[in-house]
Structure formats: structure tokens, C-alpha cells
N, C-alpha and C positions, 0 to 999 in steps of 0.2 A: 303174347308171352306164354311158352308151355309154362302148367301146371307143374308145380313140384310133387314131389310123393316123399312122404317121409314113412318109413317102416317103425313100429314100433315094438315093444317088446322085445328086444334083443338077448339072448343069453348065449348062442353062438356066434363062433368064427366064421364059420363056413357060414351061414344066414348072413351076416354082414358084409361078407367077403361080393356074395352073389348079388345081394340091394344093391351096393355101389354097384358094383358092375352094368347091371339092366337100367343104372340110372337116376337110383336115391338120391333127394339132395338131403336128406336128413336121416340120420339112426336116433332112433330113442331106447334109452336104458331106464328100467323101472327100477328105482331106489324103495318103494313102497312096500315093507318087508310084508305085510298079508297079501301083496298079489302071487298070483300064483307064476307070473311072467317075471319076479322076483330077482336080480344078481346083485351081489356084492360089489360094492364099488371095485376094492383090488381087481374080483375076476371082469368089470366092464375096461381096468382101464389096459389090462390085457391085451384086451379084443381090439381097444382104440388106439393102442400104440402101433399095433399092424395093420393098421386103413391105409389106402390111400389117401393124397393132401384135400384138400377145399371138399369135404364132407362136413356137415354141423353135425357135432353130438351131441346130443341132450338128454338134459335128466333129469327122471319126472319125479315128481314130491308129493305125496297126498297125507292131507293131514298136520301138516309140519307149522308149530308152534316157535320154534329156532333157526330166525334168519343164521345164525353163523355155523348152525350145524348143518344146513342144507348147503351154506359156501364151502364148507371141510369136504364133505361129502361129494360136491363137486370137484374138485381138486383134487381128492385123491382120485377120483375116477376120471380125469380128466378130457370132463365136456365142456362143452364150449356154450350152451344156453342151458336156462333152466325153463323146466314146465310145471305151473304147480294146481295141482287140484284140493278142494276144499276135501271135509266141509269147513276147517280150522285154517289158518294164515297166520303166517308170521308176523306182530303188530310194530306199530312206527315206534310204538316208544316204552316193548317191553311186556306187558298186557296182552293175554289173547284176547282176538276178534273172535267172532263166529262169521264164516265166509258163505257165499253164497250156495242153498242146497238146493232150493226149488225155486224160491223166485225172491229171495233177500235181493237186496241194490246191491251191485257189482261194487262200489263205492267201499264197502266193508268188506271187499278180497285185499290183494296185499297192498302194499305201501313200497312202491318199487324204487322211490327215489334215494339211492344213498347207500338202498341197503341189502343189494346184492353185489353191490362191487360194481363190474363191469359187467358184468352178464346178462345179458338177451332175456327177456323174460316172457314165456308164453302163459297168458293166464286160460287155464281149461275152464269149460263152464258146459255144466250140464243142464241139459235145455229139457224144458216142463212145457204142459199143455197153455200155462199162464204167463210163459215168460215173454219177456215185452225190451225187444231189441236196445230201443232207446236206454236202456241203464249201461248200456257199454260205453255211452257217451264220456262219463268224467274215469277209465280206467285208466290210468299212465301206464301202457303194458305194448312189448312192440307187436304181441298178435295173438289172435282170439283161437283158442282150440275149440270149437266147439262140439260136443258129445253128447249123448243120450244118457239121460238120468236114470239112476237104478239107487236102489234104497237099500242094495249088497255091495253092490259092484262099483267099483271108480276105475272109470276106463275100461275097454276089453268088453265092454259089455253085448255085443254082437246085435245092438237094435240100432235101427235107422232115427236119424231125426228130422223134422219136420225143415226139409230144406226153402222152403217159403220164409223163413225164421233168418236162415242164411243169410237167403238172397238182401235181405234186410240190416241186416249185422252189416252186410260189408259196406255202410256208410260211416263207420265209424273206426272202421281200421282193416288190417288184412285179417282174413280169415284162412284157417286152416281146418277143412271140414272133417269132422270125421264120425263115427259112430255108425255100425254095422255096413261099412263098405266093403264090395268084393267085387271079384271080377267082373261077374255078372250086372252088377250097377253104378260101378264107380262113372261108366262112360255117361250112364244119365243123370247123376249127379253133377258131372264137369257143364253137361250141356243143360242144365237148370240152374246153377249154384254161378258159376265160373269163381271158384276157391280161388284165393293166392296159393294153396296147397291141399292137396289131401292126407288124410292119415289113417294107418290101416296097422291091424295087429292081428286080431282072434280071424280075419277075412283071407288070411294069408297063411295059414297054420293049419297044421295035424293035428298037434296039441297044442298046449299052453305054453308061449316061448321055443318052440319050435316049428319054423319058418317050411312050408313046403315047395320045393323049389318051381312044380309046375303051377301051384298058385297064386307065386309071385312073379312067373313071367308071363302068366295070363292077369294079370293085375297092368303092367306095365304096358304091355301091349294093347291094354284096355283104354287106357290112359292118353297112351300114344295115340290112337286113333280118335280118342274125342278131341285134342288139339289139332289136329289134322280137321275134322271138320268144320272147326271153329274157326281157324283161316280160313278153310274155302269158302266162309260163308260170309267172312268179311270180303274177301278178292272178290 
């Protein structure tokens, strides 16, 4: 099965325009008003009304204590999953949790039953020198983003994680890898890790939310070839 690539940080047309194109099966839009990859729902849902069809859009949430303002917020920007990063969650019955920062049980991230609607839920988890795969066991989540922890930064943080950790994680659900990939490693990740997807943001950019076109066709192209040799190695 090729790998998917999901692009993430979107704040252009023309960056979106170009992902679909080389092949994205996912766009991510950062609702997170301190990233600096930052758009307003209105201006993502802009950009998502002139996509082409069978694209997932998704929208990431860090922080967010209000299941029903992160469903608004989805609906006005109209994505289709959501992704939510700690360190806070939205609780089952009201009450904030405190969600997983370095190595809290996954168990105290969200409460997905009921309480996003219908919506896909990617739970992100940022991965520690001490974190210990088996807590993704009881997550009701349909997939694991996994990323490099930073004590500034949520998401975008431009450092690799410990793909040993990965290879481990995906016992207990799909994995979407991501944290400091680029061109230059995404192929070694595919051929260590074998993700259900990759994800890539600051690995692909000039600046912050701005996509640069030849490092996202040297991304794809990167990609394409590590699937190619994962056939031949099965054939």
C-alpha cells in the first residue's frame, strides 16, 4: 500500500493547489492561534472550497478545553477530521483533563466517543525519551500522529523522533509519523517505520506556512521511491 503524505500547515492556495497535485492524501490547517503556521477558519475554508474532491482536510487543535468550539471551528472551516494536540483536552463530562505532555497515560487525552460528532479523530502525541508505546493501547482514536516533543513548540517543531518508538506504536493502531521529516529522510523513515502516513510541515517550507514548491516535489518524489522499493522487496 503507498504511504500517504499529508502536508501540513497550510495557509495558501497555491501550496494546496500544488500537494494535491504531487499526490497529498491530506491538507492540515492549524486552528492554534500561537502557531505561527496559524489561519483563520473563514480564510482555510476559502482555500478548501477550491480543492479538488477525495482530499481529507484536517484541523489541528492544540490546547483546546471546548469539544463544541473545536466542532464550530470545524464547520466553519469546513474539514473533514480533526487533529488535536495536548497538553489540555476536551473532557467527557465538562471538567478539564490535563493530556498527555511527556509521558502521562494516553487514557487522559480526549474522550472521542459522542463528542466530536462524526469526525475522524487524530490524537497527536509527542514522544519523550521515556515514553512507552503500550499506553496507546486503550485510545478510542482512528490514528496516532506521532511527533517530537518540545516544551515551546506543538508541532512544526523541526526535530526527528525516535522511530524505534514508531515501529512499536503501530501495534495498536495506524500511525501517521511525523516530526522533523524532509526530503532528505523521509525515504529512511518509510523504509524503518512503514507509517500508514507521513507528515510534514516546517520540512517543506521557506518560512512558516509557506510551502516551497521544489521541497515539496523533492518530498514526494522521496516518498515515491521508498514505496517503489518496498514492492521490489516484497516481489
Amino acid at each position: 500500500m503507498p504511504t500517504r503524505v499529508k502536508i501540513c500547515g497550510i495557509t495558501r492556495l497555491e501550496d494546496a493547489r500544488l500537494a494535491v497535485e504531487l499526490g497529498a492524501s491530506a491538507l492540515g490547517f492549524n486552528f492554534y492561534p500561537r502557531s505561527p503556521r496559524y489561519i483563520a477558519p473563514a480564510a482555510a475554508s476559502a482555500i478548501i472550497r477550491q480543492l479538488q474532491p477525495f482530499v481529507v482536510t484536517v484541523g489541528v487543535f492544540a490546547d483546546e478545553t471546548d469539544a463544541g468550539r473545536v466542532c464550530a471551528v470545524a464547520r466553519e472551516a469546513r474539514v473533514g477530521a480533526l487533529q488535536l494536540h495536548g497538553p489540555r483536552f476536551p473532557a467527557a463530562n465538562g471538567p478539564t483533563v490535563d493530556g498527555l505532555v511527556v509521558n502521562g497515560p494516553i487514557v487522559n487525552g480526549p474522550t472521542v466517543n459522542g463528542m466530536f460528532g462524526d469526525y475522524p479523530v487524530i490524537r497527536a502525541v509527542p514522544i519523550c525519551d521515556r515514553f512507552e508505546p503500550e499506553q496507546f493501547a486503550a485510545s478510542p482514536v482512528s490514528a496516532f500522529l506521532l511527533d517530537a516533543f518540545d516544551p515551546e513548540l506543538i508541532g512544526g517543531t523541526g526535530k526527528t523522533i525516535d522511530w524505534a518508538v514508531a515501529r512499536e506504536a503501530k501495534k495498536y493502531g495506524p500511525v501517521i509519523l511525523a516530526g522533523g521529516l524532509t526530503p532528505e529522510n523521509v525515504g529512511e523513515a518509510i523504509r524503518q517505520v512503514k507509517p500508514f502516513a507521513v507528515d510534514v510541515a516546517s520540512g517543506v517550507e521557506s518560512a512558516p506556512g509557506k510551502k516551497d514548491p521544489a521541497k515539496l516535489r523533492a518530498f514526494f518524489a522521496a516518498v515515491e521511491k521508498a514505496d517503489r522499493q518496498k514492492s521490489e522487496v516484497r516481489s
